[in-house]
C-alpha positions, 0 to 999 in steps of 0.5 A: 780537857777531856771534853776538848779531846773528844771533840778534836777527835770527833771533828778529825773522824768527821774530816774524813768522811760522814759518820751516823750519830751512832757510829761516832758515838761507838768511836769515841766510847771505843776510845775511852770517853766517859758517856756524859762526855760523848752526849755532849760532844755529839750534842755540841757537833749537830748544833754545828750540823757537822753531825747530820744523820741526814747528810750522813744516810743520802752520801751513804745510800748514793755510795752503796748504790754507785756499787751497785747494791740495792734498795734492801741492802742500803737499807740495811746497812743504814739500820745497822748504822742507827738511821732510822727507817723514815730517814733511810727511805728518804735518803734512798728515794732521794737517789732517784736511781733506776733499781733495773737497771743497776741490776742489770749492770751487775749482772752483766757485769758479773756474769755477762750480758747473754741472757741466761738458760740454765736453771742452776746458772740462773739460780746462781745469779739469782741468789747473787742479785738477792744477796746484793739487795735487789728485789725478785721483779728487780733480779727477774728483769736484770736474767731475763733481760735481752737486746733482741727483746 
């Protein structure tokens, strides 16, 4: 019966949206199922494919980047969901998404469109960019950048 209600559950927390292996073994475990019980129901859903991690990584990658965040971010954030480093690559190269310009829309977004010239307002917006997971030439680009230019 146990095994019943794990897969019930599972099947529930997957109608509502994707979920790495990983975090929806912590959820059933979080639970209370037994481990043995866990294995099989995770076994038992990706025979199905209602578990990818594939699926689960490029519908994650495609979300955190429509924040926008970039590249470094995702990537973290997928490791810390238990995608492995080739998978997150892949679901990340597969956005084919301009990474200089996300940037640029943010920043914008965030701090406006002028082209900043103050050592501490660039700082700011430097640090902001980073910490959003956009690479240095990335974040170069996104203060840097002018419409007379």
């Amino acid at each position: 019966m146990a095994q019943l209600d794990a897969k019930n559950y599972a099947l529930w927390l997957l109608g509502a949206r994707e979920h790495s292996t990983k975090e929806l073994q912590q959820k059933l475990f979080r639970k209370g199922y037994e481990s043995e019980t866990i294995d099989q129901t995770l076994l038992y859903l990706t025979e199905l494919n209602y578990l990818s991690d594939q699926r689960f990584a490029e519908a994650f990658s495609r979300s955190r980047a429509s924040k926008p965040l970039g590249k470094q971010r995702i990537m973290n954030e997928l490791r810390m969901k238990g995608i492995g480093d080739e998978l997150a690559k892949q679901a990340i190269a597969s956005l084919e998404a301009d990474w200089f310009e996300l940037a640029l829309e943010l920043k914008q977004r965030k701090f406006g469109d002028a082209p900043e010239r103050d050592f501490k307002a660039k700082a700011k917006q430097t640090r902001y960019l980073v910490y959003r997971g956009f690479s240095f030439d990335e974040v170069k680009y996104a203060i840097e950048f002018s419409e007379d230019d």
